[in-house]
BANUVEX-800182 format. One line per 10 residues: number of its first residue (from 0); for each residue x negated, y, z of N, C-alpha, C, O, CB. Coordinates in pm, whole numbers, plus 50000, padded with zeros to 5 digits. Each point is the difference from the previous one (the first is absolute). Glycine has a CB too. Example, Ala and Ser with C-alpha at 12.3 -4.5 7.8 and 13.67 -1.06 7.14 Angstrom:
// BANUVEX-800182
0> 48681 49431 50780 50089 50119 50000 49910 50120 50000 49896 49998 50066 50293 49885 50059 ~ 49846 50222 49803 49918 50119 50006 50077 50109 50073 49949 50111 50017 49933 49826 49768 $
***
This chain:
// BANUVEX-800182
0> 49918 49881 50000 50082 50119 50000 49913 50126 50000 50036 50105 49947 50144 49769 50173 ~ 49696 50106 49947 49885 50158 49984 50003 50055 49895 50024 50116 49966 49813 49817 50147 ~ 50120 49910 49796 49967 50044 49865 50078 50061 49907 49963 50095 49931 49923 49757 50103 ~ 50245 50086 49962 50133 50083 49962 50001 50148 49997 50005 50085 49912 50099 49736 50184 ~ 49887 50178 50059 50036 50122 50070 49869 50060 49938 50039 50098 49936 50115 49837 50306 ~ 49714 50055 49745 49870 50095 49983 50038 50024 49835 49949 50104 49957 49831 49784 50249 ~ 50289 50046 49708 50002 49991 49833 50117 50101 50020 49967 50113 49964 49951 49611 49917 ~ 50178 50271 50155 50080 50103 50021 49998 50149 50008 50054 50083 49927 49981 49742 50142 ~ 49880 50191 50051 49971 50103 50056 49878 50061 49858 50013 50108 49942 50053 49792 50371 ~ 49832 50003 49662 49940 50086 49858 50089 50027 49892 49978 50109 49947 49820 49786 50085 $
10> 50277 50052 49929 50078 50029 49918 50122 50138 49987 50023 50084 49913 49896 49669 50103 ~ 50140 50216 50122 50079 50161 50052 49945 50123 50022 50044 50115 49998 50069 49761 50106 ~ 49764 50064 49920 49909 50132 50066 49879 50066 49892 49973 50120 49993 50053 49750 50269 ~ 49932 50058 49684 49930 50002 49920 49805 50017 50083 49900 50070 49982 50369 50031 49840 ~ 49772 49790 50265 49897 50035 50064 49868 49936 49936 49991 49902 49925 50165 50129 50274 ~ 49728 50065 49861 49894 49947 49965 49943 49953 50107 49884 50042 49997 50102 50078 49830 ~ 50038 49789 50306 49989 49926 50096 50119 49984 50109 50069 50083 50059 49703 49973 49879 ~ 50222 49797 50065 50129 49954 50061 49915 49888 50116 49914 49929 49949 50299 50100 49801 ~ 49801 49963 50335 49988 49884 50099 50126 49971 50109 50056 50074 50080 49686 49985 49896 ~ 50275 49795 49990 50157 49962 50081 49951 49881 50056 49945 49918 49926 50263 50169 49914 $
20> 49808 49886 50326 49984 49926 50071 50120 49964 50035 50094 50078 50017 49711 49989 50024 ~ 50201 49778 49974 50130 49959 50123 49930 49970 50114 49894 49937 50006 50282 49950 49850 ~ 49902 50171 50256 49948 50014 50097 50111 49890 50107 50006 49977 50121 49862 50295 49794 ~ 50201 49688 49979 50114 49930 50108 49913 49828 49973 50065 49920 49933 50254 50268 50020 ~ 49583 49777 50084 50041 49858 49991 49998 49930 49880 49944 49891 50016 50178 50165 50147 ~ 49923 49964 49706 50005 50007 49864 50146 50025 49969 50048 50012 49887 49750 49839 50079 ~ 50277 50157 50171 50172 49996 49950 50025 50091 49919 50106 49986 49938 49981 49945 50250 ~ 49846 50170 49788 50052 50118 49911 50107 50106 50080 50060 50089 49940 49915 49734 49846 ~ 50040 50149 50389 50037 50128 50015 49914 50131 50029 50051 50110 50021 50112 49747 50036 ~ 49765 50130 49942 49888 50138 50068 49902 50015 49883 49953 49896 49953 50033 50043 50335 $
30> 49983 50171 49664 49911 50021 49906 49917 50103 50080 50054 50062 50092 50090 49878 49688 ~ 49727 50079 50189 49909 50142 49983 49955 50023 49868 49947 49916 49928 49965 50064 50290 ~ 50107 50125 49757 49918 50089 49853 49927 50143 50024 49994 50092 50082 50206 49813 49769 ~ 49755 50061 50042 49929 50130 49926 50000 50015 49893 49958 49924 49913 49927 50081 50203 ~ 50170 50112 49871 50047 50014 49894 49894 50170 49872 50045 50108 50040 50240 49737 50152 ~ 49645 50169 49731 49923 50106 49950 50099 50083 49852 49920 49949 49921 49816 49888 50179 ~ 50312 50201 49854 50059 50043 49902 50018 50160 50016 50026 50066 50101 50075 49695 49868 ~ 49874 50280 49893 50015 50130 49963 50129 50076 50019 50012 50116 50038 49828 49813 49821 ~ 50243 49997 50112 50147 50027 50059 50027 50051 50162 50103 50046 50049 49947 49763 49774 ~ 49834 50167 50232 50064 50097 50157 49928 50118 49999 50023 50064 50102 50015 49745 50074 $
40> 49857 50265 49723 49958 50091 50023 50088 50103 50061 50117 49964 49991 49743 49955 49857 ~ 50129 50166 50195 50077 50127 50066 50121 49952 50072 50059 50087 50064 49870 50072 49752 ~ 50125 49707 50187 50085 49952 50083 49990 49962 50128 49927 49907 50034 50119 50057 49794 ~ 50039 50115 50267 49979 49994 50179 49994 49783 50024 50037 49905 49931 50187 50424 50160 ~ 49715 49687 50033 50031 49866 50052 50112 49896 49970 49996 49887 49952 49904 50237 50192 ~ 50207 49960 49905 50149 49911 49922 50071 50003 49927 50115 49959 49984 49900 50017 50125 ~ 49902 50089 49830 50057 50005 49845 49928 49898 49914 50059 49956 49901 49990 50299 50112 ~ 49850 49711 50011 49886 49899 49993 50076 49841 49995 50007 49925 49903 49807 50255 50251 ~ 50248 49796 50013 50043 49879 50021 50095 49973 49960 50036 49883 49985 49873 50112 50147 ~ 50184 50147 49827 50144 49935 49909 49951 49999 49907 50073 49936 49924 50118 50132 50147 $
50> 49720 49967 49877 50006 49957 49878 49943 49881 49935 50022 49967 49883 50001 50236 50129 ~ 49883 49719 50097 49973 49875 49978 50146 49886 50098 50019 49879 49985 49655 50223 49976 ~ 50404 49997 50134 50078 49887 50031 50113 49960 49858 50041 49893 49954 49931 50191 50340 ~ 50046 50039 49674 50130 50003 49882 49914 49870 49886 50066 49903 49963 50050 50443 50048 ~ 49755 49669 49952 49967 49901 49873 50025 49893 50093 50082 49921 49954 49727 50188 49866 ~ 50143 49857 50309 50065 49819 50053 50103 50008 50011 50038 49884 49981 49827 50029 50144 ~ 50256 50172 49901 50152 49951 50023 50020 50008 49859 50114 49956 49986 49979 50131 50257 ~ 49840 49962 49579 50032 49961 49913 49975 49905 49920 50066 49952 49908 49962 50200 50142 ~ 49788 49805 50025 50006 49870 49949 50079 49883 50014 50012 49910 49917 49825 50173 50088 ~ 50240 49931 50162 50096 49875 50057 49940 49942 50062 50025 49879 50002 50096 50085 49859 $
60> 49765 50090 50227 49917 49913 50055 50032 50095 50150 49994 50121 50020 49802 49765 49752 ~ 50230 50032 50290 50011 50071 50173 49947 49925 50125 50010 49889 50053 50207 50205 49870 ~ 49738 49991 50089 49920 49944 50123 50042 50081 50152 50070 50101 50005 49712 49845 49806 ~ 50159 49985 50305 50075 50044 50089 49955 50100 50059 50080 50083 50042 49995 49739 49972 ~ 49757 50199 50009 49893 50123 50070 49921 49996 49890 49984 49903 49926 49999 50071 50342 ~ 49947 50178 49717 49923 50040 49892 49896 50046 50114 50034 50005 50119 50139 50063 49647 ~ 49688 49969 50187 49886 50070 50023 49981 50054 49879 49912 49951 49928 49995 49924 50244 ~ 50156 50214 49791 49885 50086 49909 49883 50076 49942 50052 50103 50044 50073 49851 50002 ~ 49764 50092 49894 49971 50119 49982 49996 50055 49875 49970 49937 49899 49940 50026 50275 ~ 50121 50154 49829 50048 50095 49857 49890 50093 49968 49963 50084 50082 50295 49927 49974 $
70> 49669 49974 49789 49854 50043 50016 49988 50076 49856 50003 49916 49909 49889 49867 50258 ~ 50097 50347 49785 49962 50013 49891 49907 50048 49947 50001 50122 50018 50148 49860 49998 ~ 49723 49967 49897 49900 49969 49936 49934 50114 50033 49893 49972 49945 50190 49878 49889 ~ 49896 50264 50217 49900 50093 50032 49998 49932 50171 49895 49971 50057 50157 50286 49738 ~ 50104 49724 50277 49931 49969 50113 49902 49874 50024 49920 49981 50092 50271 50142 49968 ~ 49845 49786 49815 49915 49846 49984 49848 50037 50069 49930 49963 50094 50197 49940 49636 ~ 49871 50227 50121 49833 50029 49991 49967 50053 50145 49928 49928 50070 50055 50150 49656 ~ 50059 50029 50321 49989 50087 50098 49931 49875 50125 49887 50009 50046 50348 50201 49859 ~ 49869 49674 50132 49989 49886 50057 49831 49958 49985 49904 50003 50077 50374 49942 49869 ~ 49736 50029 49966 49873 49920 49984 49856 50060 49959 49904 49933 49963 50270 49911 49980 $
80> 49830 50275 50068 49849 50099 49994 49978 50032 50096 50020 50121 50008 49985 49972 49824 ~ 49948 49846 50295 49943 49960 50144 49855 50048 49928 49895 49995 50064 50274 49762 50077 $
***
C-alpha cells in the first residue's frame, strides 16, 4: 500500500521526491511521508497538507494517521547545504 500511496502522491503532486513509510506494522493504517514538490512553493503549512490529503482521499486510498512533511524544492536545497 506505501507504494501505491508514494506513485500517487508523484503523480498528483508532481513531486520531485516522495518517501512513504508504513509505520503501522505493514497493515497499512499509519503512514509517514515526505513529501518535495514545486507545487507548495508560497503555500502556508496547511495548505500544504490539504493538498496532499485531498490527492489520497482522491486516489481512494485512506488511511487512518498520517505523519507528514510538506517541502518545496528551494527548501529541499536550503535543507541540505549544512
Amino acid at each position: 500500500m506505501a507504494d501505491a500511496l508514494q506513485s500517487k502522491l508523484v503523480a498528483a503532486l508532481q513531486a520531485t521526491h516522495v518517501e512513504v513509510v508504513d509505520v503501522s506494522g505493514g497493515c497499512g493504517a499509519k503512514f509517514e511521508a515526505v513529501i518535495v514538490s514545486p507545487q507548495f512553493e508560497g503555500k502556508k503549512l496547511l495548505q500544504r497538507h490539504r493538498q496532499v490529503l485531498s490527492s489520497v482521499l482522491e486516489a481512494n486510498i485512506c488511511t487512518g494517521s498520517r505523519s507528514i512533511s510538506c517541502i518545496f524544492d528551494a527548501e529541499m536545497n536550503e535543507e541540505n547545504s549544512c
